[in-house]
N, C-alpha and C positions, 0 to 999 in steps of 0.2 A: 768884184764879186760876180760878175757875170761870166767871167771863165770858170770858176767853179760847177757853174751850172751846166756848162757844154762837156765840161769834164765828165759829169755824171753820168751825161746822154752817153759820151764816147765809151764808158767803161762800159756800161748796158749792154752796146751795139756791139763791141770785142766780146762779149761774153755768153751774146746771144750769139754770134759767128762758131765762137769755138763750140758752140753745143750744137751746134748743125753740123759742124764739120764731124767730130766727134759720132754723132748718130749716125751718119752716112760712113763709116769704117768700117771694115771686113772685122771679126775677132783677132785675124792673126795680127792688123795695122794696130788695132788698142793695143795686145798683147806687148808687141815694138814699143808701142807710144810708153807705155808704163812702165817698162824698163829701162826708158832712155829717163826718164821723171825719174826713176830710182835711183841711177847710176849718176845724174846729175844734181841729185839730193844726198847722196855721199859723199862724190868730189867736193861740192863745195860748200858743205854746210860740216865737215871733221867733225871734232867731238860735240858741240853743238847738235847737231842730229842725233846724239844720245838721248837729249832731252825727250827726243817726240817718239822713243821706241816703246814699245812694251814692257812692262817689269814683267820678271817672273818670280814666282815663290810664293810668300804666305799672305796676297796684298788683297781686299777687299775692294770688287771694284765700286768706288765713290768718288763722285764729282773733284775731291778735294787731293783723292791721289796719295793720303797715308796708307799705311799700314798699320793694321791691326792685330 
């Protein structure tokens, strides 16, 4: 149980890293940065990545994500 807890700290620590890194960027490096997250969220997540797109058309936005 006590790796669990160092675990914790470690994802903290990587998380508090990347938002340093991240706020010290130029716009154009995010710009890069978010397009390579795009392009690497298509490649590898195929029709899956469907899931987490937008609908369009006649949908009421609610938590639950029907259509009304």
């Amino acid at each position: 149980m006590v790796q669990k807890k160092g675990l914790g700290l470690l994802l903290a620590a990587a998380a508090a890293y990347g938002y340093y890194r991240y706020s010290k960027m130029t716009p154009e490096e995010r710009s890069s940065l978010i397009e390579k997250g795009k392009k690497l969220f298509t490649d590898n997540m195929g029709p899956l990545g469907d899931m987490f797109k937008p609908r369009n058309g006649n949908t009421v936005n609610n938590p639950s994500g029907t259509t009304m």
